[in-house]
C-alpha positions as CSV (number, residue, x, y, z in Angstrom):
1,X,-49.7,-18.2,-36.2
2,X,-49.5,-21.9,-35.4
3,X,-46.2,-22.6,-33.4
4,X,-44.8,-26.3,-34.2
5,X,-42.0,-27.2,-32.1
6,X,-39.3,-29.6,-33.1
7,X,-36.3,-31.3,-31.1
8,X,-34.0,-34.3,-31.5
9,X,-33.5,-37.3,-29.4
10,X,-30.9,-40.1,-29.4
11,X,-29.8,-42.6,-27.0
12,X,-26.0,-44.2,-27.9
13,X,-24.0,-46.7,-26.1
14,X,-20.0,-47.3,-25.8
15,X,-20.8,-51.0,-25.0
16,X,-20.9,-50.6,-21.2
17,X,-23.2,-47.8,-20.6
18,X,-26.2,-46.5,-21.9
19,X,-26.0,-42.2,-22.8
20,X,-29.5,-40.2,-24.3
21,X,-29.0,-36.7,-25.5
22,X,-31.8,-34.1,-26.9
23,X,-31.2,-31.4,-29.0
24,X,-32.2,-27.5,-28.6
25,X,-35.8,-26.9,-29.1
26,X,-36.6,-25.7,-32.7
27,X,-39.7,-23.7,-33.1
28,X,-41.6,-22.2,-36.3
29,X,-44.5,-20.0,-36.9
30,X,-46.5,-20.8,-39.8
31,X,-47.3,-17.7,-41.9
32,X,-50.4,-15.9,-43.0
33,X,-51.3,-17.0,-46.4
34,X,-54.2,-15.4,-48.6
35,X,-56.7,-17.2,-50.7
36,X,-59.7,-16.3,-52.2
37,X,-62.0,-18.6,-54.8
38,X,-65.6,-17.8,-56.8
39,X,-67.6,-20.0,-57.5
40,X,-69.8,-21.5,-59.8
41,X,-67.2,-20.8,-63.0
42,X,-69.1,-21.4,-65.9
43,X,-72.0,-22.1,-64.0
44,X,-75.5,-21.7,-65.4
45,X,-79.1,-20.1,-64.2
46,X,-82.4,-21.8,-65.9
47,X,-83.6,-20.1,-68.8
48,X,-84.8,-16.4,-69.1
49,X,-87.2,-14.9,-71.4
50,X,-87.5,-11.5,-72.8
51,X,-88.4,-8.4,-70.2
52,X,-88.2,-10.7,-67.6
53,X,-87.1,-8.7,-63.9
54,X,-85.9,-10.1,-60.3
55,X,-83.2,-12.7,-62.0
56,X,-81.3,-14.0,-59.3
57,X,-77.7,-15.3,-60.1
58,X,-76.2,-16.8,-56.5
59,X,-71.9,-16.8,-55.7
60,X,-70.4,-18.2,-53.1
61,X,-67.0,-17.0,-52.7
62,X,-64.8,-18.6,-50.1
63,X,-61.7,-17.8,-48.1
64,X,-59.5,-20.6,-49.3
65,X,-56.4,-19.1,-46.9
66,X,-55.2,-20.3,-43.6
67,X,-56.6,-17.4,-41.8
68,X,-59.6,-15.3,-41.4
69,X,-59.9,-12.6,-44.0
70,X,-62.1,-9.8,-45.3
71,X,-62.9,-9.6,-48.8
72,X,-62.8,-6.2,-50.8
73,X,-66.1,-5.1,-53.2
74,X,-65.4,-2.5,-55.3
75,X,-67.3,1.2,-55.4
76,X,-70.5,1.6,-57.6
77,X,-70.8,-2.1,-58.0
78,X,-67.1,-2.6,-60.2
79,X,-66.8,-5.7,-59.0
80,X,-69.9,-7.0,-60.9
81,X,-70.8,-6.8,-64.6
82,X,-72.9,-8.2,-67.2
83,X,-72.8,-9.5,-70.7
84,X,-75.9,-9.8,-73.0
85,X,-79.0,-8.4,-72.9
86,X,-79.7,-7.5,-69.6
87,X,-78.9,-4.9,-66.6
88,X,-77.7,-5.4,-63.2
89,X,-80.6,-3.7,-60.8
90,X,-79.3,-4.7,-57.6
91,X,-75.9,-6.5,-55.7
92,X,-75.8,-7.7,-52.2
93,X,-73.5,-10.1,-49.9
94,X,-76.7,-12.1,-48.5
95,X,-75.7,-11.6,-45.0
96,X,-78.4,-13.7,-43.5
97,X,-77.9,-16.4,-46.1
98,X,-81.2,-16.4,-46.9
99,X,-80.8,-16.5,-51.0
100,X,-83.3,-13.4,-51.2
101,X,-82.3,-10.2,-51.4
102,X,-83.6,-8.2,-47.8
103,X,-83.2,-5.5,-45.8
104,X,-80.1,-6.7,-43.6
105,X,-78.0,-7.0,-47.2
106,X,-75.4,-5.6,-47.5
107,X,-74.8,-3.4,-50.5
108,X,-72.1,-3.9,-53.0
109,X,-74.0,-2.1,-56.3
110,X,-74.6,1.5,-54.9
111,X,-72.0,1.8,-52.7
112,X,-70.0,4.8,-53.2
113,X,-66.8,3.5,-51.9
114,X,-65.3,0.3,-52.1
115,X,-67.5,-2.6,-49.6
116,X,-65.4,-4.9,-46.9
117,X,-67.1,-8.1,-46.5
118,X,-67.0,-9.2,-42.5
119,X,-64.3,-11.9,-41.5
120,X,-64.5,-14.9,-43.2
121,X,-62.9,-17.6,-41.2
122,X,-60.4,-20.0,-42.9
123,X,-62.5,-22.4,-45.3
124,X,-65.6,-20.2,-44.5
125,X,-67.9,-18.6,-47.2
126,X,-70.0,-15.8,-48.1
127,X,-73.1,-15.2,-51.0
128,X,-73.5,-12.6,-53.1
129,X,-76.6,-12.2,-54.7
130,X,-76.9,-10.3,-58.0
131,X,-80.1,-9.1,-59.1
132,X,-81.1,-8.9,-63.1
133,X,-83.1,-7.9,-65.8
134,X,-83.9,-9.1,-68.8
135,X,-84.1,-6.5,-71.9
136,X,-87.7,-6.6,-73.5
137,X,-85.8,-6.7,-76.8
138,X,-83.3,-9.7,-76.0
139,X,-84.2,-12.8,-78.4
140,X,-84.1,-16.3,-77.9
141,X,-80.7,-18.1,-78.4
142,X,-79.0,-15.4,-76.2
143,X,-76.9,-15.3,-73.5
144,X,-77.3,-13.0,-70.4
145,X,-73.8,-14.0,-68.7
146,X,-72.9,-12.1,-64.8
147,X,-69.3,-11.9,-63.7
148,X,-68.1,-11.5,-60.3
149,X,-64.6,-10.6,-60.3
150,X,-62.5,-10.2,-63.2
151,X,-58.9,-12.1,-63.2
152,X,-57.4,-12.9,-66.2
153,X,-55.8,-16.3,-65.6
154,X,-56.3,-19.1,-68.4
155,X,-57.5,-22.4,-68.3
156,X,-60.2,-23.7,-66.6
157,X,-59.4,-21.6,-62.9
158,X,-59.7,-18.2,-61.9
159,X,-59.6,-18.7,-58.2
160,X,-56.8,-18.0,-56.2
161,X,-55.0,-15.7,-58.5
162,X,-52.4,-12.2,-57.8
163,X,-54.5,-9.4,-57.2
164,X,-53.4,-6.6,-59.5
165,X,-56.3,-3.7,-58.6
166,X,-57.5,-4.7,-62.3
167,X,-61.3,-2.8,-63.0
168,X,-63.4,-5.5,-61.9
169,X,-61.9,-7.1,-59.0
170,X,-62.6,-9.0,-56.2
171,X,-59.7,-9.3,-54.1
172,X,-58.8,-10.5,-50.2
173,X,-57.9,-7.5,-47.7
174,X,-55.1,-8.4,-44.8
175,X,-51.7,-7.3,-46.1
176,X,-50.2,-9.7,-43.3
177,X,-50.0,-12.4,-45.9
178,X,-46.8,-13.9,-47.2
179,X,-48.5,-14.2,-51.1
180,X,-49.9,-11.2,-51.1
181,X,-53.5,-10.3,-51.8
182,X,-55.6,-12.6,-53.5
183,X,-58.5,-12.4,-56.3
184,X,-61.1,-14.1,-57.8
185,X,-64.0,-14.4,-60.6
186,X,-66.8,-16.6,-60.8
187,X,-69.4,-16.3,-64.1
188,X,-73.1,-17.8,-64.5
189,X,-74.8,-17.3,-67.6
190,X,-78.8,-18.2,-68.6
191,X,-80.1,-18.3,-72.3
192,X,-83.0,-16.5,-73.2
193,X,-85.9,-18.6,-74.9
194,X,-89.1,-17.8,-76.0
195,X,-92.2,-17.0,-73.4
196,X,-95.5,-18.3,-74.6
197,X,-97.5,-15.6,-77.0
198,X,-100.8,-15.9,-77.8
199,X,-101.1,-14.5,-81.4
200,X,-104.8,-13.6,-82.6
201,X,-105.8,-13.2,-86.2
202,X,-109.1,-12.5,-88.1
């Protein structure tokens, strides 16, 4: 929406007198363009241990765009999925930043239609929050790993990327954008060890 206005100048002489001229004004509008990145990617919690509840694993997902943008949550908590031994209890965007879980959260786990963040403002950021619980059964050595998002880029980024309304996404909303919407994934993991045990024997 920026305007950025251009226009020529010259000054000439024919030896004798001095002329200046200016060209038309020129004037552009910069376009909308969407971006969206997760973070940590490959980012890790400290360690679980069996059975344990209340796990909290922290996103920050930013509008990397030049304008302010929602961000789309899928319905039923889509956007958010676990691998390993453990289950998702709760998912919230930490609305007063607080990196607990409370009653101004909003809801992005049993929501039954898809979730619109607020505006994020260009370079501005959001938290989600995703609760977790560790099986009783998991065993040391394993990996309870939480994605947020799901795009399907290689190498080392998944920021930024086409949104294609894949399963798990989380993608920008404004269709105003001159790339299109946007999506993202971010993934933390923590390995499960062993808790203390007291074993007694006679």
């Amino acid at each position: 929406g920026t305007a950025i206005n251009n226009q020529a100048s010259a000054t000439y002489t024919d030896g004798t007198t001095n002329y200046s001229a200016v060209s038309n004004m020129v004037t552009i509008t910069v376009s909308n363009v969407s971006g969206l990145a997760i973070t940590p990617d490959a980012g890790t919690n400290p360690t679980v241990v069996a059975g344990q509840t209340g796990v909290i694993y922290n996103f920050t997902v930013t509008n990397t765009g030049n304008f302010p943008d929602q961000v789309r949550f899928l319905a039923s908590g889509a956007s958010v999925r676990v691998v390993g031994p453990g289950t998702i209890t709760r998912a919230v965007i930490d609305v007063d930043a607080s990196g607990t879980i409370s009653a101004g959260d909003t809801d992005v786990k049993a929501n039954g239609t898809d979730v619109l963040s607020a505006n994020i403002a260009q370079t501005g950021s959001i938290h989600v929050l995703v609760e977790v619980s560790i099986n009783t059964a998991a065993t040391a050595g394993q990996n309870v790993q939480i994605f947020l998002g799901d795009t399907s880029a290689g190498g080392t980024s998944y920021d930024n990327q086409a949104a294609d309304s894949s399963a798990n996404e989380v993608r920008t909303v404004a269709t105003t954008s001159v790339n299109g919407l946007r999506e993202a994934r971010g993934d933390i993991a923590a390995a499960v060890v062993n808790d203390a045990l007291i074993q007694l024997t006679l």
